[in-house]
Short mmCIF file of the C-alpha atoms (twelve columns), coordinates in Angstrom:
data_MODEL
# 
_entry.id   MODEL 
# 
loop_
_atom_site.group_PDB 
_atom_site.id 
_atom_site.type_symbol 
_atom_site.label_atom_id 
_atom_site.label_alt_id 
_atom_site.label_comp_id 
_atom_site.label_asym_id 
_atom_site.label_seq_id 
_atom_site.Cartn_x 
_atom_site.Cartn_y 
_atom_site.Cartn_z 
_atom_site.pdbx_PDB_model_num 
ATOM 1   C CA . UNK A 1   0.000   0.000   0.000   1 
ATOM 2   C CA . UNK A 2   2.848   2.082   -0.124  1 
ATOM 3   C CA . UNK A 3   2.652   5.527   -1.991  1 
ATOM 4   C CA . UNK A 4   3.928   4.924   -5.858  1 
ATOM 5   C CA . UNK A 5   6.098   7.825   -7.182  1 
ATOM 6   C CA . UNK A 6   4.155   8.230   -9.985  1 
ATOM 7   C CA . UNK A 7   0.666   8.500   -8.097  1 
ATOM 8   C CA . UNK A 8   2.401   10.911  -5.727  1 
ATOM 9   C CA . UNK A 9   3.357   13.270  -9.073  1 
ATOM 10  C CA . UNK A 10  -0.075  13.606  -10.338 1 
ATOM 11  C CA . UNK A 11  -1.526  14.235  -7.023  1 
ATOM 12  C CA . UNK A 12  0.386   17.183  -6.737  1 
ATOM 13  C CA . UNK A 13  -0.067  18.182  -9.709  1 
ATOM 14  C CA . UNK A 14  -4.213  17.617  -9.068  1 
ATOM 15  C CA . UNK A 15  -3.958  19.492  -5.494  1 
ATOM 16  C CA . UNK A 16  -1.941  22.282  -6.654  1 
ATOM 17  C CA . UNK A 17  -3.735  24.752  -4.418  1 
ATOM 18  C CA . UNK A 18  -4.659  21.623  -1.661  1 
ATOM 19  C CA . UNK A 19  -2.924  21.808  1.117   1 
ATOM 20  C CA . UNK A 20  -3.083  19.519  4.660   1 
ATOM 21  C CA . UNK A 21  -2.782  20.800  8.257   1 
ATOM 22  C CA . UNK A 22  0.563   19.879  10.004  1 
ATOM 23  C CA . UNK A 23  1.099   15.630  10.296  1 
ATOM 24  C CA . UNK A 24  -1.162  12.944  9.962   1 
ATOM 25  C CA . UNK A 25  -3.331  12.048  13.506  1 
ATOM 26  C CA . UNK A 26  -5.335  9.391   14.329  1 
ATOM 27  C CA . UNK A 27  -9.335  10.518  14.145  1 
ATOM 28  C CA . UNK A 28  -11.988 8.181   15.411  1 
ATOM 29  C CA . UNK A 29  -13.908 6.167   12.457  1 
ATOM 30  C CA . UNK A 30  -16.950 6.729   13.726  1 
ATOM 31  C CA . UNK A 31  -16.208 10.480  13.188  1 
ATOM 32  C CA . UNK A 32  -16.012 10.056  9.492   1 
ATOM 33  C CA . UNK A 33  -18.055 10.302  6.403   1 
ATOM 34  C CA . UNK A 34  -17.822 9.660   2.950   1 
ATOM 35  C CA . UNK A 35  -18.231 12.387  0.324   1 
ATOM 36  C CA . UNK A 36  -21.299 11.249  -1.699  1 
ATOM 37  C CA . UNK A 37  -20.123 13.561  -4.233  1 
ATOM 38  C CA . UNK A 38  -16.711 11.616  -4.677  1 
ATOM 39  C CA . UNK A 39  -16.386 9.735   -8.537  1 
ATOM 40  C CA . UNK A 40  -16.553 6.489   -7.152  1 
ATOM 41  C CA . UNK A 41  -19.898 5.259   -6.602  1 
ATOM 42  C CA . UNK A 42  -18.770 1.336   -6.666  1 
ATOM 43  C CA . UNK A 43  -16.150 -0.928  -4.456  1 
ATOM 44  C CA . UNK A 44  -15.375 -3.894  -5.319  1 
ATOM 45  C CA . UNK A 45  -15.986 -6.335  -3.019  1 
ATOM 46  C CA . UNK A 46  -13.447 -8.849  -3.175  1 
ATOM 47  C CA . UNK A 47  -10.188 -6.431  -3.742  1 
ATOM 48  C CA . UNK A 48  -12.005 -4.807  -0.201  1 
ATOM 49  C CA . UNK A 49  -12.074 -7.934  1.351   1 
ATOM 50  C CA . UNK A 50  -8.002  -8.364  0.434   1 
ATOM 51  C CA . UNK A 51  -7.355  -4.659  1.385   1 
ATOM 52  C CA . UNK A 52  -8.699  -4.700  4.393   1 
ATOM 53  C CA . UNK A 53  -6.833  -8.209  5.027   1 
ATOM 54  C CA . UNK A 54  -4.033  -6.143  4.642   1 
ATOM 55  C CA . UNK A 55  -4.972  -3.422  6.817   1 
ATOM 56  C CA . UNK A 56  -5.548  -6.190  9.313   1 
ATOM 57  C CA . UNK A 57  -1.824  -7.582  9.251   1 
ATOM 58  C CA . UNK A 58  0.064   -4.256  8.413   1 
ATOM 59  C CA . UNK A 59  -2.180  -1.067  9.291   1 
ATOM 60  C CA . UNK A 60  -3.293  1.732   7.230   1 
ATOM 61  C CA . UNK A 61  0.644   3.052   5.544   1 
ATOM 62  C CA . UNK A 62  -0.696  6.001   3.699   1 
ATOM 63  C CA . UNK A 63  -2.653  8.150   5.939   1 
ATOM 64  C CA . UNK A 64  -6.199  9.051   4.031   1 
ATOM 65  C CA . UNK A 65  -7.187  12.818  3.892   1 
ATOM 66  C CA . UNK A 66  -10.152 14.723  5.585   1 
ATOM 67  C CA . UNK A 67  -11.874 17.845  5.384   1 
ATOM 68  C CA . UNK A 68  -14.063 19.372  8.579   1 
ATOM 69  C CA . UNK A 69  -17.709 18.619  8.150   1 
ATOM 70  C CA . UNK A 70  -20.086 21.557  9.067   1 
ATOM 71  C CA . UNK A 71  -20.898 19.878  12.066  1 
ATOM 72  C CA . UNK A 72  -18.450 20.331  14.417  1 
ATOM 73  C CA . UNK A 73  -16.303 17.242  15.397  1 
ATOM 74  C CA . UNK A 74  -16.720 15.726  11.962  1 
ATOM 75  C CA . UNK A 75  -15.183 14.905  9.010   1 
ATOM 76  C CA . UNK A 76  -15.590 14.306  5.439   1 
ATOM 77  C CA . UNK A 77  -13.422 12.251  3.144   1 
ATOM 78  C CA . UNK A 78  -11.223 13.817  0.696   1 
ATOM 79  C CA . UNK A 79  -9.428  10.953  -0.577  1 
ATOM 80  C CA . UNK A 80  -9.165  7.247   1.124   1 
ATOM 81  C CA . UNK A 81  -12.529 6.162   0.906   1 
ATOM 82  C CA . UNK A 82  -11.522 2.350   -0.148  1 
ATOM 83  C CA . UNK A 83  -8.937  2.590   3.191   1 
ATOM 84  C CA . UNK A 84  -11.188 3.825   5.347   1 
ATOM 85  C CA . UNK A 85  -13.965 0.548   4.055   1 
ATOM 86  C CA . UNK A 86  -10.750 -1.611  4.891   1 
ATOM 87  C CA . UNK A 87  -10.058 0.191   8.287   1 
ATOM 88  C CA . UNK A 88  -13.622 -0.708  9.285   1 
ATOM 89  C CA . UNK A 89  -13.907 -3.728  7.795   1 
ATOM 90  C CA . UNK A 90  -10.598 -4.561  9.848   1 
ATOM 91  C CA . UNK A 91  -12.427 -3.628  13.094  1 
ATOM 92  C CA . UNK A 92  -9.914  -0.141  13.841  1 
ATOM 93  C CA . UNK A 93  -11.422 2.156   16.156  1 
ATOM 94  C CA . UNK A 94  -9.339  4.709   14.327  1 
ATOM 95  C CA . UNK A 95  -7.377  5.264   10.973  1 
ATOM 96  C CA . UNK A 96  -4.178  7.819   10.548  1 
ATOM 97  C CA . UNK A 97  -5.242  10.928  8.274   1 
ATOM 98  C CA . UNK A 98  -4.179  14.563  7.297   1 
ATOM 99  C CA . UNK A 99  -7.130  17.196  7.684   1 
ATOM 100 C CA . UNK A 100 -7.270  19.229  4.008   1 
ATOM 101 C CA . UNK A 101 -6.907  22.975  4.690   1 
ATOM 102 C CA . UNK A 102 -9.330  23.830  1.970   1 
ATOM 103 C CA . UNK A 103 -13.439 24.132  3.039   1 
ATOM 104 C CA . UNK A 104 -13.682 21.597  -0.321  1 
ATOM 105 C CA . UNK A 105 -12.667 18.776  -2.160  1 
ATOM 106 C CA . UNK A 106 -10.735 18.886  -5.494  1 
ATOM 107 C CA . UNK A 107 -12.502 16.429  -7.129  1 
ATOM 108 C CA . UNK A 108 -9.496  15.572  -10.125 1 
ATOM 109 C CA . UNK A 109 -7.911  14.725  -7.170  1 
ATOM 110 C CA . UNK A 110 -10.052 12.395  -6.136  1 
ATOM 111 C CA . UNK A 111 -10.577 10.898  -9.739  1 
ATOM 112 C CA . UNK A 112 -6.739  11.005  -9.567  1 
ATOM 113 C CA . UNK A 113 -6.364  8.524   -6.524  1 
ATOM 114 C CA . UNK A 114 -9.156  6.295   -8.213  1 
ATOM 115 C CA . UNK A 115 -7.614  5.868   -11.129 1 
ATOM 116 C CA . UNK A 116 -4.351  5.250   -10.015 1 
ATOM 117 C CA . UNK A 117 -5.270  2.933   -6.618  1 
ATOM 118 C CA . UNK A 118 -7.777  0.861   -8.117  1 
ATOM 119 C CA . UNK A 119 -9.582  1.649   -11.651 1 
ATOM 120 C CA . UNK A 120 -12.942 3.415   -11.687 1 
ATOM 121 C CA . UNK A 121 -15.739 1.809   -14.135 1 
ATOM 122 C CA . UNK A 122 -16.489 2.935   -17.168 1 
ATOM 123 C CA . UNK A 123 -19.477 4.704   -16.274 1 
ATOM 124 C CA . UNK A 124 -18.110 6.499   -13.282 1 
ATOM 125 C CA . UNK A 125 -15.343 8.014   -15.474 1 
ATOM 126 C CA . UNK A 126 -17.886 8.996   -18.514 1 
ATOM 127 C CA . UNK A 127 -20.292 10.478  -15.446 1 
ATOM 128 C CA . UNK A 128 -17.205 12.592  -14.423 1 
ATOM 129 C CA . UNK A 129 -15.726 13.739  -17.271 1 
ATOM 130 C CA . UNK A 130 -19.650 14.444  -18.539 1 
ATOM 131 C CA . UNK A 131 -20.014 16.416  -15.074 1 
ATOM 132 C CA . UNK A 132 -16.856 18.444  -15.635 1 
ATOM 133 C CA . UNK A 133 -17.823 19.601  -19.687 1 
ATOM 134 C CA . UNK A 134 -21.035 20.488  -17.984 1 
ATOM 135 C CA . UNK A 135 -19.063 22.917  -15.723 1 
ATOM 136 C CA . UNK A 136 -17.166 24.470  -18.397 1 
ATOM 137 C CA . UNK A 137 -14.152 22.482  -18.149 1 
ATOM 138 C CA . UNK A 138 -12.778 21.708  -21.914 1 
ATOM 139 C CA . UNK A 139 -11.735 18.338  -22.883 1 
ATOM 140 C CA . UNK A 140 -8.355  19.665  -22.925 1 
ATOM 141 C CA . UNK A 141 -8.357  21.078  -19.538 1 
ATOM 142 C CA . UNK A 142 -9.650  17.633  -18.507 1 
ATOM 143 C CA . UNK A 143 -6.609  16.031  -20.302 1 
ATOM 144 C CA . UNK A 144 -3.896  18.194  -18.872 1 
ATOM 145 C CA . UNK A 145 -5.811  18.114  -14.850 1 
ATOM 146 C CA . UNK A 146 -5.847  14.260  -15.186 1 
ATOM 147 C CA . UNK A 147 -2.034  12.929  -17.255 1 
ATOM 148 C CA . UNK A 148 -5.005  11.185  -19.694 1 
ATOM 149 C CA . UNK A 149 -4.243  11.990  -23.574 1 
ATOM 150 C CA . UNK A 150 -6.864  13.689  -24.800 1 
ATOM 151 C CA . UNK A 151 -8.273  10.574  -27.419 1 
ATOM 152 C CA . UNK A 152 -8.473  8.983   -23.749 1 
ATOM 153 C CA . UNK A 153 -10.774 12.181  -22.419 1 
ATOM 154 C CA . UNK A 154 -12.675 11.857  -25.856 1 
ATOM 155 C CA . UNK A 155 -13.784 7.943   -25.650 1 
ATOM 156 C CA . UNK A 156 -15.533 8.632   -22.685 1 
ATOM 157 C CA . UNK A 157 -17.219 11.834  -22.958 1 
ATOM 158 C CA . UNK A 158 -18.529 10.789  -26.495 1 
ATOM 159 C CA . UNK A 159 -20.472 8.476   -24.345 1 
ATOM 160 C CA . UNK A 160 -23.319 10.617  -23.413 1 
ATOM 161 C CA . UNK A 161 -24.123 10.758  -27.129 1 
ATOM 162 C CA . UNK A 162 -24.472 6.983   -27.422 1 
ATOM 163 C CA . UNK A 163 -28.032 5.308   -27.720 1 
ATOM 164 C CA . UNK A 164 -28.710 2.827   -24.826 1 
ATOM 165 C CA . UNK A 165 -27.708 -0.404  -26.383 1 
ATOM 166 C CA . UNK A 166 -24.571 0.800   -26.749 1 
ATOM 167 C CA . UNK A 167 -23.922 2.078   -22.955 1 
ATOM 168 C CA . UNK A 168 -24.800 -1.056  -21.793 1 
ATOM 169 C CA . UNK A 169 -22.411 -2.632  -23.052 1 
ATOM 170 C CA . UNK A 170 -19.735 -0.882  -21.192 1 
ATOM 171 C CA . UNK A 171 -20.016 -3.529  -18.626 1 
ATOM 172 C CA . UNK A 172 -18.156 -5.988  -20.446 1 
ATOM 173 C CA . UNK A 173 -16.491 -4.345  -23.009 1 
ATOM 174 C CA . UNK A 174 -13.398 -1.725  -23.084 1 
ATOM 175 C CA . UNK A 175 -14.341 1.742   -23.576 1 
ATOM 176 C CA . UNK A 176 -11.900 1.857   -26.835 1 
ATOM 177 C CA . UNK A 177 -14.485 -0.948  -28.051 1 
ATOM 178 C CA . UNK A 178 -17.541 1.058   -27.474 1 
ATOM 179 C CA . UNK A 179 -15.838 3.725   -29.138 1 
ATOM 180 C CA . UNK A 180 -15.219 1.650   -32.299 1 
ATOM 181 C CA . UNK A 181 -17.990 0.677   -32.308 1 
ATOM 182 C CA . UNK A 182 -20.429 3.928   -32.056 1 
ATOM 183 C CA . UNK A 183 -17.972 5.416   -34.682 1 
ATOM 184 C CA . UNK A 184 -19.537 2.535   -36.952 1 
ATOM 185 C CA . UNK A 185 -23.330 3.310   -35.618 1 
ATOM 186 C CA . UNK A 186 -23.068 6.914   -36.856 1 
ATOM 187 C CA . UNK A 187 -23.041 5.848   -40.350 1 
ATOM 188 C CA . UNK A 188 -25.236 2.465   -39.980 1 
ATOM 189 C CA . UNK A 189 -27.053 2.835   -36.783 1 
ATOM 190 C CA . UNK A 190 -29.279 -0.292  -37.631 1 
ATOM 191 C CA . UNK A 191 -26.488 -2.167  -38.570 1 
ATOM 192 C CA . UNK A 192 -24.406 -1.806  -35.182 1 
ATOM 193 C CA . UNK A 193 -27.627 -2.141  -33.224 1 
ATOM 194 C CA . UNK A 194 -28.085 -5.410  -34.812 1 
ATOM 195 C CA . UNK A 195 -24.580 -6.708  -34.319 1 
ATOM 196 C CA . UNK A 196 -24.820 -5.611  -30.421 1 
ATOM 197 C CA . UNK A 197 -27.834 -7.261  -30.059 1 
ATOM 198 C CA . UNK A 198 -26.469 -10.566 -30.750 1 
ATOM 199 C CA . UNK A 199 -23.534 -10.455 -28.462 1 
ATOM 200 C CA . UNK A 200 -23.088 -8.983  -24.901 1 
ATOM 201 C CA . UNK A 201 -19.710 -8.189  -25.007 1 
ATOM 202 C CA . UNK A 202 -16.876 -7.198  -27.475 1 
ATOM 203 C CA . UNK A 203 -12.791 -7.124  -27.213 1 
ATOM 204 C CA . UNK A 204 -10.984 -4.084  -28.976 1 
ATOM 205 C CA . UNK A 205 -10.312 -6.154  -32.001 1 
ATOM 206 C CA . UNK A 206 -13.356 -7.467  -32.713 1 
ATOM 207 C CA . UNK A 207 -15.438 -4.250  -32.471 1 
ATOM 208 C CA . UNK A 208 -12.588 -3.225  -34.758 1 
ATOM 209 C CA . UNK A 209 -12.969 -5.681  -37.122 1 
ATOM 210 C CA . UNK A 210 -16.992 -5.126  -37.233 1 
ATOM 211 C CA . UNK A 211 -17.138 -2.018  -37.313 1 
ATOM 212 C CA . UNK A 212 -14.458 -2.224  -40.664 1 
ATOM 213 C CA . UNK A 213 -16.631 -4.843  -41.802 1 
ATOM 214 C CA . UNK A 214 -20.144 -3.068  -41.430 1 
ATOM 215 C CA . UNK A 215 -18.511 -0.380  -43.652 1 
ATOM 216 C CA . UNK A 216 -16.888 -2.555  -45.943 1 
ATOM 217 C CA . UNK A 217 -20.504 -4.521  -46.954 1 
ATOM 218 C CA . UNK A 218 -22.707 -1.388  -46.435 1 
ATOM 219 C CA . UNK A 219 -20.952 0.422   -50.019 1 
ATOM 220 C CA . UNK A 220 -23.432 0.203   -52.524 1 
ATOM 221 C CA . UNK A 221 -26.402 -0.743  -50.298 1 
ATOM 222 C CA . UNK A 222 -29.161 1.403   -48.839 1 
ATOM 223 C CA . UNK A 223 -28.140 3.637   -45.454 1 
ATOM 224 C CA . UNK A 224 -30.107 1.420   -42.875 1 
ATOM 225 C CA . UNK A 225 -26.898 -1.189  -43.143 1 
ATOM 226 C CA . UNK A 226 -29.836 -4.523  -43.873 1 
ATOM 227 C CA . UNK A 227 -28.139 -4.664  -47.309 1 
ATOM 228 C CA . UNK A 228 -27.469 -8.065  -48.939 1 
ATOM 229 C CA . UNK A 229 -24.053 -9.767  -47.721 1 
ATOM 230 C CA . UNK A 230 -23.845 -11.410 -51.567 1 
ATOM 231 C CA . UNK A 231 -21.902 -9.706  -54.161 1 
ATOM 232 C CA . UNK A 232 -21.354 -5.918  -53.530 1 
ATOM 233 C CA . UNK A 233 -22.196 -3.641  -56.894 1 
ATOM 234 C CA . UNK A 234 -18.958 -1.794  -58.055 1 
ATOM 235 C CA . UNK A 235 -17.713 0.823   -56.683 1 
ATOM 236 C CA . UNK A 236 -19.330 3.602   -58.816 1 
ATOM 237 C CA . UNK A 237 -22.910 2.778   -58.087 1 
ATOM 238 C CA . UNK A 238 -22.332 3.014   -54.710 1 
ATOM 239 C CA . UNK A 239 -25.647 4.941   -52.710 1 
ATOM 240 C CA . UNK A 240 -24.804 8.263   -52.317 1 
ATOM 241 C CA . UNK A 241 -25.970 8.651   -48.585 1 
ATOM 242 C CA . UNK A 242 -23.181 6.110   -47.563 1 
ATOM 243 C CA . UNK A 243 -20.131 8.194   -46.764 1 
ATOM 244 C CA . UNK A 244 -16.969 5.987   -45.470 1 
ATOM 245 C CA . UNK A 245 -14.294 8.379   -43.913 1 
ATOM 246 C CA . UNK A 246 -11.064 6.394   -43.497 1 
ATOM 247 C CA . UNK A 247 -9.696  8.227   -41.037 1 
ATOM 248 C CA . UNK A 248 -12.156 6.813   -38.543 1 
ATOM 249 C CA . UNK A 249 -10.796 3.330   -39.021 1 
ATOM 250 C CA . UNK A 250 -7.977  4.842   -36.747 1 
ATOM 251 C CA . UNK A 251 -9.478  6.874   -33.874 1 
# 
């Protein structure tokens, strides 16, 4: 559980104007509260169970970080939230923690620790970065605040302009699939829904290599991508609704 150089960079890079009150103390679990605000809005169950194992046999090394609630003698989570589950799930009557200066949380640097400690969901990172645009943030800004390149920042907040069948199947699929294959549903929408309705889940190569495929068989048939898979009509009588743009083959 020991702090990784590289987490520790981007943290401070996150918390540039976060600061913590003198060294770490012990405060009283029961004192504590999550942020329901925070990214994270799932634990994993059985990487708790061996964290908190952990906990049991070595302690908590990396002190979590608290704000001061409102109501006096209270605190709020800044970051540690799967440390603190441990802690309690451990039995401590206390955890170690720094008390953040600010009166709020910075919350890339929360999406910072979750990303790094333990990967967020796909949905919990589209909600964020969808939550940030909404505040004015650019997907630049959200590139440079979080080390992500920015093709990263776009997967994921392209997703709240997917249809339904498509952000269900972020479950069990990469986002870089989902990606591929909404790229694909913007030019034949019934074709991808079809496809996605057959199978639950998809690797990076395969929604590659169907979404390349839907393209390749829709030339020369009608827009709504039921076209016969027989013999394709040359090239020249191709519809003229279909456009195929090449470069999307490598987003």
């Amino acid at each position: 559980m020991a702090l990784d150089l590289s987490f520790k960079v981007l943290i401070d890079a996150a918390e540039e104007g976060v600061a913590t009150i003198g060294q770490p103390t012990c405060i009283s679990i029961d004192r504590i509260d999550e942020d329901l605000d925070q990214p994270r809005r799932s634990f994993d169950e059985q990487k708790l169970e061996e964290l908190a194992e952990s906990v049991l046999q070595h302690g908590v090394l990396q002190p979590i970080v608290l704000r001061q609630a409102t109501e006096k003698g209270r605190y709020i989570i800044v970051m540690g939230a799967r440390r603190y589950r441990a802690a309690r799930r451990a039995g401590f009557r206390e955890i170690p923690a720094f008390i953040h200066a600010g009166g709020s949380a910075d919350r890339y640097a929360q999406m910072i620790e979750n990303i790094q400690r333990d990967d967020l969901n796909a949905p919990e990172i589209a909600a964020f970065i969808a939550d940030r645009l909404e505040r004015g943030d650019s997907q630049a800004d959200i590139s440079r605040k979080l080390g992500k390149p920015k093709d990263w920042v776009s997967r994921y907040a392209s997703v709240q302009s997917m249809p339904e069948f498509l952000r269900s199947k972020r479950a069990g699929s990469s986002i870089r699939a989902v990606y591929e294959l909404y790229q694909a549903w913007r030019e034949q929408p019934n074709a991808i829904e079809t496809l996605c309705a057959a199978q639950e889940s998809f690797t990076d190569a395969h929604a590659r290599q169907l979404a390349r495929k839907v393209r390749t068989e829709v030339r020369g048939s009608p827009a709504d991508g039921k076209g016969s898979s027989g013999a394709q009509p040359p090239r020249s009588s191709a519809a003229p609704q279909v456009v195929c743009d090449p470069q999307r083959e490598t987003v």
